[in-house]
N, C-alpha and C positions, 0 to 999 in steps of 0.2 A: 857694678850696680848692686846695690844691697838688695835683698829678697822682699822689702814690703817695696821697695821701689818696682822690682819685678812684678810683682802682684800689679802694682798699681796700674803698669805700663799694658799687663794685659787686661787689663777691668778696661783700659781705656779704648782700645782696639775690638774686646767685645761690646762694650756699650756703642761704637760709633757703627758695630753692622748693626743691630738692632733697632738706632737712630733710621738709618738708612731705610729701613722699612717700613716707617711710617711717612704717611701721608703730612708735610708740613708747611712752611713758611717761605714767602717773595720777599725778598728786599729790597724797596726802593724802584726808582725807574718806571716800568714798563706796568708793575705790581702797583705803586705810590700812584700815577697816573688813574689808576681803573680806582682807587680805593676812595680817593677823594671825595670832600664834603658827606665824608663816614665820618664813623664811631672805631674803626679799624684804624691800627695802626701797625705797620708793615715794617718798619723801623728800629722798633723798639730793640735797643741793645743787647740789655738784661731785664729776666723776667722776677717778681718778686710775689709770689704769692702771699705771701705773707702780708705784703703792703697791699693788693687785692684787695684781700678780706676784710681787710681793716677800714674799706671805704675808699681807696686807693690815697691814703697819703701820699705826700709828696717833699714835705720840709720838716713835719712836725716829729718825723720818729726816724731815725737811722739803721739805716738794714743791713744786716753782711751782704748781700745782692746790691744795695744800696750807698755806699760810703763815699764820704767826701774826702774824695783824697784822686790826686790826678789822673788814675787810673776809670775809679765809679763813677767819678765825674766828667773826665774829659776825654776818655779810650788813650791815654798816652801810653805808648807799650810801656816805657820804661816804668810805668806806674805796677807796673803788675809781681813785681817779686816782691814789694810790701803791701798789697792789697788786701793778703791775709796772712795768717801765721802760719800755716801749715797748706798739707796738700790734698787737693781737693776733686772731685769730679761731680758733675751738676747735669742732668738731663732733665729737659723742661719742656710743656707741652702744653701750648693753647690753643683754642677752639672760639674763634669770634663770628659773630651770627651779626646782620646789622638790615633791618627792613624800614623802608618810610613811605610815604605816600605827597610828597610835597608835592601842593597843588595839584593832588590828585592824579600825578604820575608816579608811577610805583618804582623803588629802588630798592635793589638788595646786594650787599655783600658777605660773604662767604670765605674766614681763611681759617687754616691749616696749617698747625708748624709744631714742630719737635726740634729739638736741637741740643746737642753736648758739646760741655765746656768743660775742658780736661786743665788741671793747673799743679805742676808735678814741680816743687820746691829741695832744690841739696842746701841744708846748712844756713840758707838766710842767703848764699853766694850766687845761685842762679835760677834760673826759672823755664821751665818749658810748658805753653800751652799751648794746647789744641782746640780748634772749636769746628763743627759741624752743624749746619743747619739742611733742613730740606722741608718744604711747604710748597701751598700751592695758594690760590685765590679764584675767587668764582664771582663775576661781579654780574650784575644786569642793569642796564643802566638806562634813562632816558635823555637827549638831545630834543626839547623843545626850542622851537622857533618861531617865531620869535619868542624870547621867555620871560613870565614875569618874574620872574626872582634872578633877570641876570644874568644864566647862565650857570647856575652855582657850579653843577658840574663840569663843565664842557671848558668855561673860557679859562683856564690855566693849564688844559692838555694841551702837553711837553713832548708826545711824542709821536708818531705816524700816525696821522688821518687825513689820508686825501676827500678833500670836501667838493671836487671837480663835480661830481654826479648829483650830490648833494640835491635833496628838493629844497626851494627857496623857504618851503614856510611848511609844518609839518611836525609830528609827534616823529622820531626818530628812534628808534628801540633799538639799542643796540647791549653787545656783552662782550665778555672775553673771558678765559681759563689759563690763569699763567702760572708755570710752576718754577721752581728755579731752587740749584740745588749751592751751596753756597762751604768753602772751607778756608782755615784760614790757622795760620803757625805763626807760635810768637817764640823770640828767645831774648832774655836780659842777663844782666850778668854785671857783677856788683863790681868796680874799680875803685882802688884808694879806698876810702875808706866809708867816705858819704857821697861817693858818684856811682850814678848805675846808668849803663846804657842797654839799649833795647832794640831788636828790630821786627817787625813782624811784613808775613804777607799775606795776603788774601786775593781769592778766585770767586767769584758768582758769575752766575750762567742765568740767565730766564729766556723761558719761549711764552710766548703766546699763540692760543687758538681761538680767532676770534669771529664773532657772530654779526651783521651790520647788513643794514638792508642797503647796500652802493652793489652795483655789480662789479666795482672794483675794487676787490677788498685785498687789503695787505694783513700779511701775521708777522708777525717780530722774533726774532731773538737779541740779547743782550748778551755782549762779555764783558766781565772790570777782573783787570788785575791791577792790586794794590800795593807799594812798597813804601811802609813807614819806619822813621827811625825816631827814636825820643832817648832822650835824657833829663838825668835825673842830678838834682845835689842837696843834701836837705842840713845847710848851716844852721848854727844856734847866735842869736841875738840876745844876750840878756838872759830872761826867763821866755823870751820867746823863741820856739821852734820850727824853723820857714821850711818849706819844700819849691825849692827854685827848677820847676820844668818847661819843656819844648817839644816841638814833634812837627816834622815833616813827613808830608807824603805825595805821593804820584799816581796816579792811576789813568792805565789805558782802559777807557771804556770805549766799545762799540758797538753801534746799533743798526741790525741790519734789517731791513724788509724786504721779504720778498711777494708778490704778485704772480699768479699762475693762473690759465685760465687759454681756454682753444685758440688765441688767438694771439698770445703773450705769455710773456716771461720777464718778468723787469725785474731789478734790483735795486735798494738803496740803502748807499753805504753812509753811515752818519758814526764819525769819530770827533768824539769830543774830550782830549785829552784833558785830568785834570790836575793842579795843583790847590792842595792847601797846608797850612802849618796853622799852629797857635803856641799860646806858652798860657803856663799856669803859676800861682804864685798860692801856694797854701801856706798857713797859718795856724799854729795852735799854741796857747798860754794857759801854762799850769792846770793841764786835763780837763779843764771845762771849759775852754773855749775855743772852738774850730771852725777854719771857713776856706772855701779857694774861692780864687777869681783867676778867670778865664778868659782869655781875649781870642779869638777864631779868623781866618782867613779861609775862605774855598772859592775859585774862580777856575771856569774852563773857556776856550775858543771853540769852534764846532764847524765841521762844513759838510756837507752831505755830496756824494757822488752818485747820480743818478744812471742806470743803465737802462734805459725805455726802448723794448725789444718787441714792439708791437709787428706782427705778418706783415708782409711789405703787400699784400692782395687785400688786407680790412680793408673795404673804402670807410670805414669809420673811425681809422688813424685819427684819434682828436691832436692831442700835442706829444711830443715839444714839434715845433718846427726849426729846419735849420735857418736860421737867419742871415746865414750868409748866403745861403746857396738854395731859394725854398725846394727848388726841384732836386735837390740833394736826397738819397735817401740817410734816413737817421735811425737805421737799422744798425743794434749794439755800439751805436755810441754813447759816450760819455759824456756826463752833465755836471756843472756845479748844478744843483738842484736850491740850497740854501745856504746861509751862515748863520750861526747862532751864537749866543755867549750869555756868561753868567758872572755876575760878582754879588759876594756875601761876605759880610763883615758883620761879626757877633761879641758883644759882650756879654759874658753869665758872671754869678755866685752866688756861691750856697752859703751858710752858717748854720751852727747849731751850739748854742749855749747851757749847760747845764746848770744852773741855777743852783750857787753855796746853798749848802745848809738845806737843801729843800730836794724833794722828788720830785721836782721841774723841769724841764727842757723846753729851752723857745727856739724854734725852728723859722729858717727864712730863705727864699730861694729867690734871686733873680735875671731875667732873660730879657734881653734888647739887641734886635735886629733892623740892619737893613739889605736890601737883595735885589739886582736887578737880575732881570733875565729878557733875551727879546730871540725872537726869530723870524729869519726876512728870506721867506723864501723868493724862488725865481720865478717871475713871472711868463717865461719863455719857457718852463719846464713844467708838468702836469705835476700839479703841487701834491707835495705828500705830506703836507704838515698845516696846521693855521699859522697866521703872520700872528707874534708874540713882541708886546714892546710894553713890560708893565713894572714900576715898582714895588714892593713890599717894605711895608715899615712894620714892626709888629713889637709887643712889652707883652712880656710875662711874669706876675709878681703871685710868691705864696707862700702864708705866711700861717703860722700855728703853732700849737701847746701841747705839751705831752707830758703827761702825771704817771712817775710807778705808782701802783699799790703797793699796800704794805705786804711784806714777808717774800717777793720777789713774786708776787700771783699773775702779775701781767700789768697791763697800763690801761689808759683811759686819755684819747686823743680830740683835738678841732683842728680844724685848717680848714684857710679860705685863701681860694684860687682864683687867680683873675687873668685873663690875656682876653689882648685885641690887636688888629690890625688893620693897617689904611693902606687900600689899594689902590694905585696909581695908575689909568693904562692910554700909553702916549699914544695909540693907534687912534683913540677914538672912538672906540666901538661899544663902549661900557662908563657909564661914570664913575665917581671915585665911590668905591666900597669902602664901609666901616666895617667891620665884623667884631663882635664880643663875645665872650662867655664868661659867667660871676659864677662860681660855685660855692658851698657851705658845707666841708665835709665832719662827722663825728665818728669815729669808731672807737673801736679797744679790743681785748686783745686779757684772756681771763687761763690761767694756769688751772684747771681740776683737776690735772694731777702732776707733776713734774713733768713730765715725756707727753702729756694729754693737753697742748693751748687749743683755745677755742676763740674764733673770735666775727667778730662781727660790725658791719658801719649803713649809713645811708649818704647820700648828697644830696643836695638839693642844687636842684641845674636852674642857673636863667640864661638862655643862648637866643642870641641876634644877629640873623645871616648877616644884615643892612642893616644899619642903623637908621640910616635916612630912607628907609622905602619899606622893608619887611618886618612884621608883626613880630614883636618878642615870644620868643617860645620858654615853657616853661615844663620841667619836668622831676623826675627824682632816679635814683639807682639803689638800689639795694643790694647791701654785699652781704658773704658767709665764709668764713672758712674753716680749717683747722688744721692740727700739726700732728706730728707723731716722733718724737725721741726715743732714736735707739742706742741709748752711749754703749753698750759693749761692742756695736758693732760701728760704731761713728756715721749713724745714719740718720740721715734727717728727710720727712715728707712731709712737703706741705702742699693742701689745697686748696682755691678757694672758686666762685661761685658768683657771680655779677648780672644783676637783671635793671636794663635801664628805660625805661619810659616817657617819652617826651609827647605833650599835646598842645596844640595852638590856643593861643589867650581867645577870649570871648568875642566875637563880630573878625575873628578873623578870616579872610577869604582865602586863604592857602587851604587848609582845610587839615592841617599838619596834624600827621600821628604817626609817629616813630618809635621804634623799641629794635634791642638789641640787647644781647648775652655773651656774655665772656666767661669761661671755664678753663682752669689755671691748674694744673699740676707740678711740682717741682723734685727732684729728687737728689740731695747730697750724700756725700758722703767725704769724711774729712779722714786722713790717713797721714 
């Protein structure tokens, strides 16, 4: 191992305790669940402060956190030994805030996350990275019943809420605190001459501790272990340059609930083994013109084991009964409880054209889904979940313009963002949902001194929970951020700053006012 490599390998080991120490980030699941019909997003891959500040582009400016290319774009491992040129370590750290009062019941969410992305390069030949997240989330949330707006929150929770005790009709206040700590090892390795293959794996963990006026209240934990493999080959056509990729993967995930309480002790097991793959086909002609297209597959089966361990002395044993035998006791047995299932099928792409002769760039991104998911639970078992049987159809298109200034001072950007989707739910219990959001965003992005960018953007928001029933909301964001270049020591810090405010149109009866902040720190360093 050569000695900046040594360096590097220790910078990466001291950044991941330091990582550790901070309070951060949920991913997905249990987290994605509480955060919904937010401004939060639990998800997010990679963090770009830079694009932040800018107004949050999306199509119009290309970012090294950002790039099209199988990797920025599609997580394909084998993407990652030419994703940059060199070797690099990234700790990133966001702080989202998100309060509202729809219809006059109040909602807030709360998350926390740090995480390092370690990406350590020999010769162009192979690659080893490391990634560490840890976060947490703080939700507080309302279940009205019956609701005018639908449901927004409630009717697409995925994951344990027994509704047995439930009041028929009632303001329901409920929260949760979930933390989860998340790590994840990649390694590729260049074969032949334009094939690279890759594998990586990853671990997440989350619990919850949650708040809910039932006297029967369940807390969660979550596991997924992940194993993907991708490859890579990147032929020449002509003057055109392809990148021909793929990736599989598997993941055990499972989700456990447990119930405690003077007179019980239950258990449910819900394993929802998953597969997905996709492949990627990028694209570039003679350095000004780039693009991938993505095609996606994720689907899992699911079945939940129930252990309902109620005192065999409660006369208030409600269920399960045994049905074959009712004077059977059904003390520590075993239940199918539910089955559940998921299929998603995606098409994306991005492009980005540099424009001859000009300090232009036209940017365009787009996103087309469909997904079912349902869940049936047992009617003979004290249900711990709602019955789920809905489709999603959803389009996402965005598109914009990016101008340098002269002498390399910075840029000057637009981009307008558009997604919707049609919700389908076969149970009955909701009509069909539209949902939209139209945004208009401006930023840029101003050098005062080489090592000194500054930069700054606004949006302007039109969001409509329902097309067909709820009042269009309308509002704006205002972003800030800035940089710091430190080339003798290859450090880069960016930070940026997001304040969003949404209010209800005029005569509307929700009574909407919502706001939320996002604050964005980033730190590179390239070696």
């Amino acid at each position: 191992m050569s000695p900046s490599l040594g360096r590097a390998a220790a910078a990466v080991l001291t950044s991941m305790l330091v990582v550790w120490a901070d309070p951060a980030i949920a991913q997905a699941q249990i987290s994605e669940a509480w955060t919904r019909a937010s401004t939060v997003d639990v998800e997010a891959r990679s963090i770009s402060a830079r694009l932040d500040g800018m107004g949050g582009m999306n199509s119009a400016v290309e970012d090294p956190l950002d790039r099209i290319n199988p990797y920025g774009f599609s997580d394909n491992p084998a993407g990652l030994l030419a994703d940059q040129d060199s070797s690099s370590i990234e700790e990133s750290s966001r702080y989202d805030t998100f309060h509202d009062g729809y219809y006059g019941y109040p909602h807030s969410v709360i998350q926390r996350r740090s995480g390092l992305i370690a990406s350590m390069r020999n010769n162009r030949q192979w690659v080893l990275g490391l990634e560490g997240i840890y976060g947490g989330v703080d939700a507080s949330r309302h279940d009205v019943s019956p609701s005018p707006d639908n449901s927004r929150f409630m009717r697409d929770f995925d994951i344990m809420f027994p509704s047995g005790f439930d009041p028929v009709a009632g303001d329901n206040h409920i929260g949760a605190s979930v933390i989860v700590p998340r790590v994840g090892v990649t390694y590729g390795r260049k074969f032949l001459k334009n094939v690279t293959l890759a594998g990586r794996m990853r671990y997440r963990h989350e619990s919850e501790s949650r708040s809910v006026p039932n006297p029967y209240e369940i807390n969660l934990k979550s596991t997924e272990l992940s194993l993907t493999g991708g490859a890579l080959a990147n032929p020449r056509v002509g003057p055109l340059g392809l990148t021909v990729a793929g990736s599989a993967a598997w993941a055990r995930h499972h989700l456990r609930g447990t119930s405690q309480g003077p007179f019980n002790e239950d258990h449910y097991d819900w394993n929802r083994p998953e597969v997905s793959y996709n492949a990627q086909l990028g694209i570039r002609y003679k350095n000004w013109v780039r693009g991938i297209v993505d095609g996606r597959h994720r689907s899992h089966d699911g079945e939940e084991i129930a252990e309902v361990n109620w005192a065999a002395q409660y006369f208030l044993n409600p269920l399960p009964i045994n049905i074959t035998n009712p004077f059977e006791s059904v003390f520590k047995m075993k239940w199918s409880s539910l089955l559940s299932g998921l299929r998603r099928n995606e098409v994306a792409s991005r492009w980005m054209i540099d424009v001859p002769g000009t300090p232009a760039h036209v940017g365009a991104r787009f996103r087309r889904y469909r997904e079912l998911e349902w869940i049936i639970p047992n009617p003979n078992v004290l249900q711990s979940t709602r019955p789920l049987n809905v489709r999603r159809f959803g389009t996402q298109v965005d598109g914009g313009v990016s101008v340098d200034l002269p002498g390399g001072r910075g840029l000057a950007a637009t981009e307008i963002q558009y997604a919707k989707e049609r919700r389908t739910d076969y149970t009955g219990t909701y009509p069909e949902i539209l949902s939209s959001e139209l945004s208009y965003h401006f930023g840029g992005e101003y050098r005062v001194f080489s090592w000194l960018p500054v930069r700054g953007g606004v949006a302007l928001i039109r969001r409509d929970p329902d097309e067909n029933a709820n009042p269009t909301l309308k509002g704006s964001r205002l972003s800030a951020g800035v940089g710091y270049f430190w080339d003798l020591l290859g450090t880069q810090i960016d930070a940026s700053y997001s304040h969003e405010h949404v209010s209800h149109m005029p005569g509307d009866p929700s009574l909407e006012l919502s706001r939320s902040d996002q604050a964005t720190i980033v730190f590179r360093y390239l070696f």
